[in-house]
N, CA, C and O atoms as a Tripos MOL2 file, in Angstrom:
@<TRIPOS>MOLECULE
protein
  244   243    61     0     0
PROTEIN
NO_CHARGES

@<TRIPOS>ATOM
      1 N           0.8380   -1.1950    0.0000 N.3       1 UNK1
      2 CA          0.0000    0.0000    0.0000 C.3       1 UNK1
      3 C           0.8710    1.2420    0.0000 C.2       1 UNK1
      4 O           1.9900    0.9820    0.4420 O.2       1 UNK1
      5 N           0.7220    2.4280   -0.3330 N.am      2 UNK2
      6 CA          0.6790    3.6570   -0.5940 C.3       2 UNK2
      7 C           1.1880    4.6440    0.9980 C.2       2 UNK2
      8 O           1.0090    5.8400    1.2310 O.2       2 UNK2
      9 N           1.8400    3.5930    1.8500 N.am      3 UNK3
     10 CA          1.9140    4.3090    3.3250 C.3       3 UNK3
     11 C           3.4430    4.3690    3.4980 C.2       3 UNK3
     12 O           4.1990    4.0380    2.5850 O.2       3 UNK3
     13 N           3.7990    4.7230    4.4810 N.am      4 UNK4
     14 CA          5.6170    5.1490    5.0300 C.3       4 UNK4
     15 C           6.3790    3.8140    5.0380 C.2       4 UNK4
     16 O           5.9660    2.8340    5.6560 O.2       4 UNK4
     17 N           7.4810    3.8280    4.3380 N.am      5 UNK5
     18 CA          7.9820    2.4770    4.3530 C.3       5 UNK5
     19 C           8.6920    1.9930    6.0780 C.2       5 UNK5
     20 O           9.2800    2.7490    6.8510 O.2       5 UNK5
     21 N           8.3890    0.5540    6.2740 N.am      6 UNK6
     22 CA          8.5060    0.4420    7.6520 C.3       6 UNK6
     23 C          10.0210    0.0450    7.9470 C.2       6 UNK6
     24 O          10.3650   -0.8370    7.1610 O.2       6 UNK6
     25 N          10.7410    0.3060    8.5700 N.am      7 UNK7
     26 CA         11.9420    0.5300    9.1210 C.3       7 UNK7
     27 C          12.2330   -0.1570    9.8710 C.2       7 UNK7
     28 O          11.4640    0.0600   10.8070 O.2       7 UNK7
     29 N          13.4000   -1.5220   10.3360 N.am      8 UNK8
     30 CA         13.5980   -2.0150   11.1730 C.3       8 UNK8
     31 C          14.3600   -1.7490   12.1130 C.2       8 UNK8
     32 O          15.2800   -0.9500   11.9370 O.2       8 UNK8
     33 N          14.1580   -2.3390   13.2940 N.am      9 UNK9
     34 CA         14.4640   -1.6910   14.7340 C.3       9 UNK9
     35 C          15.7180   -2.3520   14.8780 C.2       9 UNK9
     36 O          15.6920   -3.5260   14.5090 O.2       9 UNK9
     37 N          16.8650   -1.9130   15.3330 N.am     10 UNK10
     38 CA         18.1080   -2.5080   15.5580 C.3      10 UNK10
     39 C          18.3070   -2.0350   17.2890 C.2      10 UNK10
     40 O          17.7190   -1.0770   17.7910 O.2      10 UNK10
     41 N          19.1630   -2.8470   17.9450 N.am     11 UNK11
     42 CA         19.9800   -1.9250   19.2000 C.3      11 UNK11
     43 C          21.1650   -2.3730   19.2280 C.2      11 UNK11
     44 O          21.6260   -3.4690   18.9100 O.2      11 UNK11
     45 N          21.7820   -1.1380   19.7670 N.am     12 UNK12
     46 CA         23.4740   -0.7260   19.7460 C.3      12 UNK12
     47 C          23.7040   -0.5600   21.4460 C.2      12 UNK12
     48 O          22.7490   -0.1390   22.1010 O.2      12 UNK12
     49 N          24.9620   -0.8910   22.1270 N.am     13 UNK13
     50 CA         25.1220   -0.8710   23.0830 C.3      13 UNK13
     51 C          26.2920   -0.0590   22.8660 C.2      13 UNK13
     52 O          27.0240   -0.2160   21.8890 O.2      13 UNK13
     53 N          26.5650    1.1900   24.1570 N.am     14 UNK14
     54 CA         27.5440    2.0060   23.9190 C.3      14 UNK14
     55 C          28.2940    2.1350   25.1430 C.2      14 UNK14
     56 O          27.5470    2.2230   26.1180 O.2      14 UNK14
     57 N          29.6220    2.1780   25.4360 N.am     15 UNK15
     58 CA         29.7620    2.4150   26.7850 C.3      15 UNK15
     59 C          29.1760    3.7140   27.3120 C.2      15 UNK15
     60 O          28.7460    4.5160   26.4820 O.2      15 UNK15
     61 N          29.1150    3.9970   28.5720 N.am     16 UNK16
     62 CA         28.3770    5.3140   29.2150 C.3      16 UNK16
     63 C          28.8250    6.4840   28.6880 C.2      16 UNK16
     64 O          27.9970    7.3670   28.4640 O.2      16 UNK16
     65 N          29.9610    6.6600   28.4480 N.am     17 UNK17
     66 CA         30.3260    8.1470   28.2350 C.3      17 UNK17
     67 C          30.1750    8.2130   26.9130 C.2      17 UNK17
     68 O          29.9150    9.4010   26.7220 O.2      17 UNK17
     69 N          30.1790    7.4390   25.4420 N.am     18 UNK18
     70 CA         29.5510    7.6230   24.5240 C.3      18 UNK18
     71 C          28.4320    7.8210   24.2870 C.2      18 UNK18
     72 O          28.1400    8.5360   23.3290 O.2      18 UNK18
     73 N          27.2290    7.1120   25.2770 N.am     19 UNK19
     74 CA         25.8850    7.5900   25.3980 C.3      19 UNK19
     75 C          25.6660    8.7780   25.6120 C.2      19 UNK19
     76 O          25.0000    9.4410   24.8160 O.2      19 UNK19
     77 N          26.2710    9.3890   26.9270 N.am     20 UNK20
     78 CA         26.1690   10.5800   27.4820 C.3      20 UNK20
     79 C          26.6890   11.6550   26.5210 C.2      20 UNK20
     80 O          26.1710   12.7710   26.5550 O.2      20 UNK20
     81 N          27.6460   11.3930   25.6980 N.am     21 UNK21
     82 CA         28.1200   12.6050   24.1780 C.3      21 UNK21
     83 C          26.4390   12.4520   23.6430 C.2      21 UNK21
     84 O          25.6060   13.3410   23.8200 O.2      21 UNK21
     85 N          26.1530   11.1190   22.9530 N.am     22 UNK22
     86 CA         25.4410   11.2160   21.7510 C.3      22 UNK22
     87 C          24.1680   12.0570   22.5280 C.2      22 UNK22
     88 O          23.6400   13.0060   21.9500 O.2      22 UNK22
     89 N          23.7250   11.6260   23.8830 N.am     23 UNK23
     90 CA         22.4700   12.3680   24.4720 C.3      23 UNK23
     91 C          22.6120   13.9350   24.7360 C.2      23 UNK23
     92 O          21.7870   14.7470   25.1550 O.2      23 UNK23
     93 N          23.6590   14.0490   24.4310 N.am     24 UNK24
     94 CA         23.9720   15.9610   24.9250 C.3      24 UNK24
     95 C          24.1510   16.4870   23.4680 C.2      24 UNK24
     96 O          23.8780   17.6720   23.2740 O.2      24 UNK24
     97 N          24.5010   15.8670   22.6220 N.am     25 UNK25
     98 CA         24.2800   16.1830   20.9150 C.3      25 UNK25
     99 C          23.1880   15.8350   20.7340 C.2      25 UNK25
    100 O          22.8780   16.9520   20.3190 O.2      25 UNK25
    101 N          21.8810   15.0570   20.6260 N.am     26 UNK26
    102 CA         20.8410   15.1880   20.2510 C.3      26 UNK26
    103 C          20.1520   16.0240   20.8730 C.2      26 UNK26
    104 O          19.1160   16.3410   20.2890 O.2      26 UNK26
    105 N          20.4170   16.7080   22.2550 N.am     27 UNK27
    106 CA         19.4240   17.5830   22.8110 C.3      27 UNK27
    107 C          20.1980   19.0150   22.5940 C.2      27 UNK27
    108 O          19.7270   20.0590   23.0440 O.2      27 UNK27
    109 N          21.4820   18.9620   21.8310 N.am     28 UNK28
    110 CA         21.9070   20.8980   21.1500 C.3      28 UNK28
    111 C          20.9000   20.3120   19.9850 C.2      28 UNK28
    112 O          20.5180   21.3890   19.5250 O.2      28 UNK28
    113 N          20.4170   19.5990   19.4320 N.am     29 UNK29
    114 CA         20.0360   19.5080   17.9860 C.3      29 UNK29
    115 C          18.4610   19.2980   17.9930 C.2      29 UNK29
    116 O          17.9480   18.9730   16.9230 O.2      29 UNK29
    117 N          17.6860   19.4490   19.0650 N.am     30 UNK30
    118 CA         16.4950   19.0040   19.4300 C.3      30 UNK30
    119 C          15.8980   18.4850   18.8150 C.2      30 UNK30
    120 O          14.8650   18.8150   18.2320 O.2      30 UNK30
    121 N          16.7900   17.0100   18.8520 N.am     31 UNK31
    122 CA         16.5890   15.6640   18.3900 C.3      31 UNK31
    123 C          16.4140   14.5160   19.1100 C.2      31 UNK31
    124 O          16.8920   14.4470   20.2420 O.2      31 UNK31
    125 N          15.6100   13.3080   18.4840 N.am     32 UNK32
    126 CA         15.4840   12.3610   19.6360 C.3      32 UNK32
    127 C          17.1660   11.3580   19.2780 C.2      32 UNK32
    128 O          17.9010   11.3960   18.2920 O.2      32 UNK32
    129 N          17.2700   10.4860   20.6680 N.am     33 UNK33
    130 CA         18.8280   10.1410   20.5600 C.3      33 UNK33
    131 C          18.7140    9.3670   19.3250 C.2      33 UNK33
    132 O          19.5520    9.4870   18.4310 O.2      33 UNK33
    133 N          17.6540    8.5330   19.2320 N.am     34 UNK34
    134 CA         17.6890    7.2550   18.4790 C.3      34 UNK34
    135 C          17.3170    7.9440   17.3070 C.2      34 UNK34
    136 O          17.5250    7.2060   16.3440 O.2      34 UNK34
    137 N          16.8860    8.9660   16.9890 N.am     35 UNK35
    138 CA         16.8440    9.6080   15.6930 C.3      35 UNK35
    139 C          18.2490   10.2160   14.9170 C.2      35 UNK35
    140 O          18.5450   10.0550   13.7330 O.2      35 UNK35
    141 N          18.9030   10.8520   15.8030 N.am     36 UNK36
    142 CA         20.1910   11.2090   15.9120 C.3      36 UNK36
    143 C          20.9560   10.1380   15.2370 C.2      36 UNK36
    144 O          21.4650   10.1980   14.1170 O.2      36 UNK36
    145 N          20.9750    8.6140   16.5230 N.am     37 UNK37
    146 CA         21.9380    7.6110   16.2270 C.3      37 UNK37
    147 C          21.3790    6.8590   14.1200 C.2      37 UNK37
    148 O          22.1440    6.3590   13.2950 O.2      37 UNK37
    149 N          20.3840    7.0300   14.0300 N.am     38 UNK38
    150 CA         19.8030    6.8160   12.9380 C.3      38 UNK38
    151 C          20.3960    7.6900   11.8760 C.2      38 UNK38
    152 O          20.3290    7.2080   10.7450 O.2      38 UNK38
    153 N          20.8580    8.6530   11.9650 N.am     39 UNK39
    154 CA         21.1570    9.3530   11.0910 C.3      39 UNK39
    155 C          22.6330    9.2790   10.6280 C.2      39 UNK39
    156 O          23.0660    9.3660    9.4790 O.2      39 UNK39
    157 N          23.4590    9.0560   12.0570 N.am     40 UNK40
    158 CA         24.3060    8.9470   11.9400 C.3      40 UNK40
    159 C          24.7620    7.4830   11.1100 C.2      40 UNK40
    160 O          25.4720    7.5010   10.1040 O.2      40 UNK40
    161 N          24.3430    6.5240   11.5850 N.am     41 UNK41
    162 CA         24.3740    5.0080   11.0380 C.3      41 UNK41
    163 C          24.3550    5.4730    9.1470 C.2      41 UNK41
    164 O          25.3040    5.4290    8.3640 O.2      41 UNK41
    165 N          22.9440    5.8860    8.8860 N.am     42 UNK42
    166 CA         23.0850    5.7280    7.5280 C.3      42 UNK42
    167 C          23.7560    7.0890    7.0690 C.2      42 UNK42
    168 O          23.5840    7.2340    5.8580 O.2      42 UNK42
    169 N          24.3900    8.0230    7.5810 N.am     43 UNK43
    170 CA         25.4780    8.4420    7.0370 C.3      43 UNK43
    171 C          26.7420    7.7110    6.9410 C.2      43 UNK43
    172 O          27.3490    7.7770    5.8720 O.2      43 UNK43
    173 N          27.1710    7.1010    7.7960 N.am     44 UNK44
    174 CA         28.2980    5.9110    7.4520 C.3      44 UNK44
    175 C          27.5750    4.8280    6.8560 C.2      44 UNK44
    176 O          28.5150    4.2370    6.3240 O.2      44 UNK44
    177 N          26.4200    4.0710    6.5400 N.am     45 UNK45
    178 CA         26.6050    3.3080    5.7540 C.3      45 UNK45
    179 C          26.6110    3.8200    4.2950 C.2      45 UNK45
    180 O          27.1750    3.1390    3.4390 O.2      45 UNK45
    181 N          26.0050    5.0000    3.9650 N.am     46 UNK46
    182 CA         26.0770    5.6540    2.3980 C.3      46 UNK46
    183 C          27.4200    5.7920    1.7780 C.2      46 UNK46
    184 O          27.7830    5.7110    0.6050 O.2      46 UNK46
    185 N          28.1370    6.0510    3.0240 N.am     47 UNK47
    186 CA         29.9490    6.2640    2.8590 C.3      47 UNK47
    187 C          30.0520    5.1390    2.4910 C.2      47 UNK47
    188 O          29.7480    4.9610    1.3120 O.2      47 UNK47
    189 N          30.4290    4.1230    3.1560 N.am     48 UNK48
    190 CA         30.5830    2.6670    2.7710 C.3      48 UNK48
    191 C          30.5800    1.9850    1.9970 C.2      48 UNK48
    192 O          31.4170    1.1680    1.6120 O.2      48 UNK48
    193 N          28.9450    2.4290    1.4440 N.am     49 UNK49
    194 CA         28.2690    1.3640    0.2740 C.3      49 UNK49
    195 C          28.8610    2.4930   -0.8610 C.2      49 UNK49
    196 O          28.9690    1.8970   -1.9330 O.2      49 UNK49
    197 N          29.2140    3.6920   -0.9730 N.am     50 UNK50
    198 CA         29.9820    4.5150   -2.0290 C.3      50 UNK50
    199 C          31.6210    4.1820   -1.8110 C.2      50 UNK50
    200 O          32.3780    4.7040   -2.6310 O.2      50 UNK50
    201 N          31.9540    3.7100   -1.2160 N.am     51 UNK51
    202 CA         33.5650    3.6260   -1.2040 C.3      51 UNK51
    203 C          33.2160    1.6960   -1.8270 C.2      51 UNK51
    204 O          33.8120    1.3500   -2.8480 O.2      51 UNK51
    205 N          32.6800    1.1050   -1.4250 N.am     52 UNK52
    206 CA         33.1440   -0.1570   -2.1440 C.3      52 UNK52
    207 C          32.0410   -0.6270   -3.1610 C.2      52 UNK52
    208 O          31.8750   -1.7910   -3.5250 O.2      52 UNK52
    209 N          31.5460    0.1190   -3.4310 N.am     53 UNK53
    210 CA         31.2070    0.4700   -4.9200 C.3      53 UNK53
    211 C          31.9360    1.3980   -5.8750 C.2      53 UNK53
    212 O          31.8710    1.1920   -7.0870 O.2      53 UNK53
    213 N          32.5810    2.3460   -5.4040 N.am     54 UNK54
    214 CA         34.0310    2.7360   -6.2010 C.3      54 UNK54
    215 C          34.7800    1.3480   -6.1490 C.2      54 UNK54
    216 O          34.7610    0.7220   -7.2080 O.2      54 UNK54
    217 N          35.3790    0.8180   -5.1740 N.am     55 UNK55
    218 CA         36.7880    0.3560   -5.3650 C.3      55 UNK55
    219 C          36.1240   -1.3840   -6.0790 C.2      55 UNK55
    220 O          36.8790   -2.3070   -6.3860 O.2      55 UNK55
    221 N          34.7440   -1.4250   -6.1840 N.am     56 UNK56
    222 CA         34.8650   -2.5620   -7.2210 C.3      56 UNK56
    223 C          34.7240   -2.0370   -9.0600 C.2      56 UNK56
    224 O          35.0390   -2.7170  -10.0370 O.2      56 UNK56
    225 N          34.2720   -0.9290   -9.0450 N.am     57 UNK57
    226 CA         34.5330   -0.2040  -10.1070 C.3      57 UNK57
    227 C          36.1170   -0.1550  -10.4490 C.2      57 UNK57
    228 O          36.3900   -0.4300  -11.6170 O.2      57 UNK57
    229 N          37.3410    0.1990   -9.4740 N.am     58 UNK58
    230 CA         38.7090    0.3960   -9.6820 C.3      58 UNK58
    231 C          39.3200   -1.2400  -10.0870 C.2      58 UNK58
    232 O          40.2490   -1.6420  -10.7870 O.2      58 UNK58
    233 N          38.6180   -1.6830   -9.5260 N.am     59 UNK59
    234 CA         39.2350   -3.5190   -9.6330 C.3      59 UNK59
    235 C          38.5380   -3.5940  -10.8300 C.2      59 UNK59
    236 O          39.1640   -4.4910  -11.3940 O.2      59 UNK59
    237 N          37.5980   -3.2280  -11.6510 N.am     60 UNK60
    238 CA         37.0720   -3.9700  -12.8590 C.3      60 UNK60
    239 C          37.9470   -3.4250  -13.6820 C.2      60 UNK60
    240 O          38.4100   -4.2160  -14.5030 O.2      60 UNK60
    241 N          38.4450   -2.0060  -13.7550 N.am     61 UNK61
    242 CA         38.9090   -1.5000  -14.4770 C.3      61 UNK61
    243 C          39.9560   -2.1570  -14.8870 C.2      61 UNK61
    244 O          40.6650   -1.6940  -15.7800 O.2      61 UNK61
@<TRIPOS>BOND
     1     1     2 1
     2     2     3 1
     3     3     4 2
     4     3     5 am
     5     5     6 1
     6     6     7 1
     7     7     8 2
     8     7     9 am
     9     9    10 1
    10    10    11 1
    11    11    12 2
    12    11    13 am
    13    13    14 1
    14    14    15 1
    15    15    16 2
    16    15    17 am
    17    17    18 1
    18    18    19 1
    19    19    20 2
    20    19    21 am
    21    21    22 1
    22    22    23 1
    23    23    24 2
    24    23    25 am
    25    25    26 1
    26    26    27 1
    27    27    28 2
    28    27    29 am
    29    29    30 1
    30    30    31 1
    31    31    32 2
    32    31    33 am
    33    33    34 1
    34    34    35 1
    35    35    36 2
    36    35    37 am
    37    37    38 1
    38    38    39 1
    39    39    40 2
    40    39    41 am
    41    41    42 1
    42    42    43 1
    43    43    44 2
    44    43    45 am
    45    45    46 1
    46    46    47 1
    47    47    48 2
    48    47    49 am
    49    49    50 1
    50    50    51 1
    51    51    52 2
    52    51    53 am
    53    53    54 1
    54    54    55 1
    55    55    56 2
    56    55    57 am
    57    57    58 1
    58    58    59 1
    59    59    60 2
    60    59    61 am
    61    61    62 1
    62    62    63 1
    63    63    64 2
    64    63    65 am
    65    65    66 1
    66    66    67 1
    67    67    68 2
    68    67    69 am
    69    69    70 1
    70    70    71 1
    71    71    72 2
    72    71    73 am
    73    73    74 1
    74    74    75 1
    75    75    76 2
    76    75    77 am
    77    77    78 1
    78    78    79 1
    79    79    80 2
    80    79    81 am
    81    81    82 1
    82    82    83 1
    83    83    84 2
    84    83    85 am
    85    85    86 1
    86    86    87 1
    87    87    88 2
    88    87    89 am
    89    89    90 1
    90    90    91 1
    91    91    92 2
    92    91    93 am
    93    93    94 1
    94    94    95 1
    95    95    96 2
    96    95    97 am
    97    97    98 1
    98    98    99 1
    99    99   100 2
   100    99   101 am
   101   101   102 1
   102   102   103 1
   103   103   104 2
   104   103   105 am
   105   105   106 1
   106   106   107 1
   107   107   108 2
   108   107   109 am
   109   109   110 1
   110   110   111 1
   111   111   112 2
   112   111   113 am
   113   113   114 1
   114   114   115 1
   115   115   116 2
   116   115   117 am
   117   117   118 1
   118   118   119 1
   119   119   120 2
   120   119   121 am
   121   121   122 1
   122   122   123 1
   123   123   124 2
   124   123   125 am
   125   125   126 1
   126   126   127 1
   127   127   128 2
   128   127   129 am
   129   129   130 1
   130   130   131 1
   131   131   132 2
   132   131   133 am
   133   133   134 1
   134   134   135 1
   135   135   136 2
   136   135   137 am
   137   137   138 1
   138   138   139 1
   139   139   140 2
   140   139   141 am
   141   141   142 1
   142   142   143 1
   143   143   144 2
   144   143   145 am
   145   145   146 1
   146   146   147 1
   147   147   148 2
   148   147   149 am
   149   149   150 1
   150   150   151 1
   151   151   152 2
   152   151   153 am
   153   153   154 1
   154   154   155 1
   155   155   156 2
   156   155   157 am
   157   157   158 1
   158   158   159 1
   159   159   160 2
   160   159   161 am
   161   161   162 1
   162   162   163 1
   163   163   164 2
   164   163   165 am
   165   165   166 1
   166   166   167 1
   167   167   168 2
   168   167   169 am
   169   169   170 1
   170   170   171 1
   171   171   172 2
   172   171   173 am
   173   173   174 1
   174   174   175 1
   175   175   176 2
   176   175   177 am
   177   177   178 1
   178   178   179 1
   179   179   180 2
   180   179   181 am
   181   181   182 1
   182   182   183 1
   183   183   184 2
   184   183   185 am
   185   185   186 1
   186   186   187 1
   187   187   188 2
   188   187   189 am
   189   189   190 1
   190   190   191 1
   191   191   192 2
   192   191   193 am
   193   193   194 1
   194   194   195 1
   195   195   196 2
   196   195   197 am
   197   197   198 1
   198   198   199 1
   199   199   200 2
   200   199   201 am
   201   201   202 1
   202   202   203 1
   203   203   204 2
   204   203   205 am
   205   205   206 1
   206   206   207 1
   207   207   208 2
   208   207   209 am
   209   209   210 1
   210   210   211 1
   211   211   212 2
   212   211   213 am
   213   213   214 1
   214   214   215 1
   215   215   216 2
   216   215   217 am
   217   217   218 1
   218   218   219 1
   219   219   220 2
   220   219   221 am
   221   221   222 1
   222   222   223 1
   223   223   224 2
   224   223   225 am
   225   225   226 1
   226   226   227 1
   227   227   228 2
   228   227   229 am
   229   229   230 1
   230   230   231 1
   231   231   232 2
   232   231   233 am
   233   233   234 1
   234   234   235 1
   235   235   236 2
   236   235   237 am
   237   237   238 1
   238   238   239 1
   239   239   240 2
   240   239   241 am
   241   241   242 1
   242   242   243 1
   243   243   244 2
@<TRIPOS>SUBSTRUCTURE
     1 UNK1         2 RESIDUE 1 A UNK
     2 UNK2         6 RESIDUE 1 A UNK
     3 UNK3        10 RESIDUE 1 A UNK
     4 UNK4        14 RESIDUE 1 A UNK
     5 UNK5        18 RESIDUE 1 A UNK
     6 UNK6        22 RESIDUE 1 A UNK
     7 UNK7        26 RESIDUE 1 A UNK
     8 UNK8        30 RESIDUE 1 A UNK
     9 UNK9        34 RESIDUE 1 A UNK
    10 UNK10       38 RESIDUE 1 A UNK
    11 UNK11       42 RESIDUE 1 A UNK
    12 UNK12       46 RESIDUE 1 A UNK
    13 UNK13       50 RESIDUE 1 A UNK
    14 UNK14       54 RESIDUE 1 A UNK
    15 UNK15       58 RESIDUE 1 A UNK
    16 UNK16       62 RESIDUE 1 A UNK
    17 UNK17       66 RESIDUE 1 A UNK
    18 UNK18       70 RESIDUE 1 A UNK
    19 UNK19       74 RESIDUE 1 A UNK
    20 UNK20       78 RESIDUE 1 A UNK
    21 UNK21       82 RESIDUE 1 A UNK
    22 UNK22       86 RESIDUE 1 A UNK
    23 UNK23       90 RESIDUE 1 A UNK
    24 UNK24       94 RESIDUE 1 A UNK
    25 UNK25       98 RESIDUE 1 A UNK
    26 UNK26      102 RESIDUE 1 A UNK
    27 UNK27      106 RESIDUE 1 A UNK
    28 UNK28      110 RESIDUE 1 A UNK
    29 UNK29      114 RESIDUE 1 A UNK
    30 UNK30      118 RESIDUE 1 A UNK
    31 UNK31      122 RESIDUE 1 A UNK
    32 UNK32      126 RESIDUE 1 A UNK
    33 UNK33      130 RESIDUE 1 A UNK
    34 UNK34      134 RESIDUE 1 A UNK
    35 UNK35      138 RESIDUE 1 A UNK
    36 UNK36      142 RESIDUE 1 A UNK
    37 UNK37      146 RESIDUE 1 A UNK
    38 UNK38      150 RESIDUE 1 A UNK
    39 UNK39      154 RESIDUE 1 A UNK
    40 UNK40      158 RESIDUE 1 A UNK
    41 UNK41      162 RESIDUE 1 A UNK
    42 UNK42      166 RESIDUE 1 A UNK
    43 UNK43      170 RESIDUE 1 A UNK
    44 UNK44      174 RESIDUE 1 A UNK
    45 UNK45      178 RESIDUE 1 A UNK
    46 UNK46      182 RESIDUE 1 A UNK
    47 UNK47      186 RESIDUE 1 A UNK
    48 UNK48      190 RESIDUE 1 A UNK
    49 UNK49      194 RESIDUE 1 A UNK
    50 UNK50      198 RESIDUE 1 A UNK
    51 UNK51      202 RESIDUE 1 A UNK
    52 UNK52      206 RESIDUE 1 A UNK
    53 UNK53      210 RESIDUE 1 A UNK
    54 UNK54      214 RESIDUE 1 A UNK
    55 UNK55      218 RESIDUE 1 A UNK
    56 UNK56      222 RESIDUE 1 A UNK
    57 UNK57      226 RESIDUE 1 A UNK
    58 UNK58      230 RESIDUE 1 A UNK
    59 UNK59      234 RESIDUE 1 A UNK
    60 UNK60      238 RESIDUE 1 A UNK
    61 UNK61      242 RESIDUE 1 A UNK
């Protein structure tokens, strides 16, 4: 149907003081954490999936 595509739920375990960064950066950004950590994730995976999709492009070559 024609509705929001549904998104699966993952969890990440962080030690404390990485939590406590990412929760004091989502609240300068008045953001929720797990929205935050979401964003961040698929900004490194876009990196990722563009770097080894170049470097199998460099190997075909």
């Amino acid at each position: 149907m024609g509705g929001k595509p549904v998104n699966e739920r993952i969890t990440a375990f962080l030690p404390p003081d990485k939590a406590e960064f990412l929760k004091e950066w989502a609240k300068r950004e008045h953001r929720a954490v797990g929205n935050l950590a979401a964003a961040i994730l698929l900004n490194v995976i876009d990196a990722k999936q563009l770097e080894e999709t170049s470097a199998t492009k460099d190997s075909a070559a």
